[in-house]
N, C-alpha and C positions, 0 to 999 in steps of 0.2 A: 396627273399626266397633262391636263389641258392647261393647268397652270405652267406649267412647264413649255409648251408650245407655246402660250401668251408670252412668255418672255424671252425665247427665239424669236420671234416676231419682233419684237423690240428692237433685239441684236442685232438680227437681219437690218431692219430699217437704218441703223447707227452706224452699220461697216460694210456700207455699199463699195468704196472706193477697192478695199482688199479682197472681201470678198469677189469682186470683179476679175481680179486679176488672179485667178484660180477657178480650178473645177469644182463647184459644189455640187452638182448634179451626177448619182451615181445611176446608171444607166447599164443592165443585165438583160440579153435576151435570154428566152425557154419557149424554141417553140416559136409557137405564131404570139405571142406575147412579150411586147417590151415593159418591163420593171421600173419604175423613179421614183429616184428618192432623195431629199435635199432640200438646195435652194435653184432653183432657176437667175440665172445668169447671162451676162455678156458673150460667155462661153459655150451656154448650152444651146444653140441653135445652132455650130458648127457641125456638135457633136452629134445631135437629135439626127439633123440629117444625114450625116456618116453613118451609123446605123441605121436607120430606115434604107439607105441605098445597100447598105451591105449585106442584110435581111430583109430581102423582097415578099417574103414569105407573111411576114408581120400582119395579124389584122386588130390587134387590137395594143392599146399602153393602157398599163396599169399605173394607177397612182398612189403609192405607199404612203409615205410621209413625207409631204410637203408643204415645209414651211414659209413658202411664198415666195417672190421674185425679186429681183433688184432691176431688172428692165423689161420693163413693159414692153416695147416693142418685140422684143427677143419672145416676149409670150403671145405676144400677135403674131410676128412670124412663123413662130412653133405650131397656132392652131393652126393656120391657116395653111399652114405646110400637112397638119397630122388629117383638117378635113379634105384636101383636095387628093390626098392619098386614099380615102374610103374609110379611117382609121376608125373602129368602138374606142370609148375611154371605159374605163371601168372600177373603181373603188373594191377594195377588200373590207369585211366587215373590221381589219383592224386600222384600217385608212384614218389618217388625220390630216386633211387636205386644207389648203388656209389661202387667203387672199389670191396674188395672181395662180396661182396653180388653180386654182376653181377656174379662172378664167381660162387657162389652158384644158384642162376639164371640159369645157362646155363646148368644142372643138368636136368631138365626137359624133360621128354619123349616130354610133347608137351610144346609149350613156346609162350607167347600171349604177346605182350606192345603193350595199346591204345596210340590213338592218345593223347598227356597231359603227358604222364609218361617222366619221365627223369632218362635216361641209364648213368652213368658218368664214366670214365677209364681214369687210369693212369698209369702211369708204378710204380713197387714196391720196398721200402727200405729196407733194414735194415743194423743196426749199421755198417754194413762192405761197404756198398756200396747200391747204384741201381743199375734196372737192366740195363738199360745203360751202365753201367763200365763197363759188361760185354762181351765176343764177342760171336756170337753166338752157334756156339759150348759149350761151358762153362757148367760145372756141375750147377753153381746156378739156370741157366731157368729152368732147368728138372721138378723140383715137381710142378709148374703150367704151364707150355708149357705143359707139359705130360700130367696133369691131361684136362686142355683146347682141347688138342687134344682127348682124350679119351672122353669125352663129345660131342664136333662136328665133332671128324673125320680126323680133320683139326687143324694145330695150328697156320693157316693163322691171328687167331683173337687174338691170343697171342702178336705175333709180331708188330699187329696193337696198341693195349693195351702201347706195352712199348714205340711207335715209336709218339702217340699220345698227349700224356704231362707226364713233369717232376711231380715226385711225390709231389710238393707241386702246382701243377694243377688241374686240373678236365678237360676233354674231353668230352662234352655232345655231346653224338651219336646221327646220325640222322638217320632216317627212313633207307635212301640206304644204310646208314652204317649197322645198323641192321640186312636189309635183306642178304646185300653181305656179313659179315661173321656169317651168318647162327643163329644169338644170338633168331632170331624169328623164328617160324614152322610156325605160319598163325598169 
């Protein structure tokens, strides 16, 4: 199965242009729980907040299977939308959560992964480079080192993200990894 999410990831990474221009993000309320499942897109931050306005009731998203983003800001604007709402995020232990959806993930007032869920992180591309190429310093970390630190406090788990696998990787976090840069509250 995880071999199978590594080369979605791939996909994802190869068919940003189409996939943009469509809904990948399936989006189910039950309750005071919103459901996602997909890819995060251009489209999903319309959508995120159409529901969250039309179920006030919401306190927590859950994150099923997500095979990661094709626009980062769209996943800045999503946390940053889901933390100033009060929003939990929360994993199922059949959760396979992968690059920016982690990032979306860490959004969370409180933030739960069972035992069974799978956290994945890699460092990020785009047509100019990764962030590797880069040195620390460097303007390109700023919009997710900033936003990771605004989220935990901390952009200790930033750094772990890029230092952990090449973008054609997957880094499946473990538990202590989890707890020591802060990705879990309980």
């Amino acid at each position: 199965m995880l071999k199978a999410r590594l080369l979605s990831l791939a996909l994802v990474a190869g068919c940003g242009t189409v996939e943009n221009m469509s809904q990948t993000l399936q989006m189910q309320v039950d309750g005071q729980s919103l459901r996602m499942d997909g890819v995060i897109n251009t489209r999903a931050l319309r959508q995120f907040v159409d529901v969250l306005d039309s179920n006030p009731a919401l306190r927590e998203v859950v994150l099923g299977q997500i095979d990661g983003s094709l626009d980062d800001e769209v996943v800045a604007e999503m946390g940053y939308t889901l933390r100033e709402r009060g929003l939990a995020t929360r994993m199922l232990p059949s959760s396979e959560v992968f690059s920016g959806g982690v990032d979306l993930f860490l959004a969370g007032v409180q933030r739960t992964v069972p035992a069974g869920a799978v956290v994945g992180v890699h460092e990020w591309e785009t047509g100019f480079g990764s962030a590797r190429d880069y040195p620390r310093g460097s303007k390109q970390h700023e919009p997710t080192r900033g936003y990771i630190e605004d989220m935990l406090g901390s952009d200790a788990f930033y750094w772990f993200t890029v230092e952990a696998a090449s973008f054609n990787e997957v880094h499946v976090m473990t538990r202590g990894e989890l707890i020591k840069y802060g990705v879990v509250t309980r």
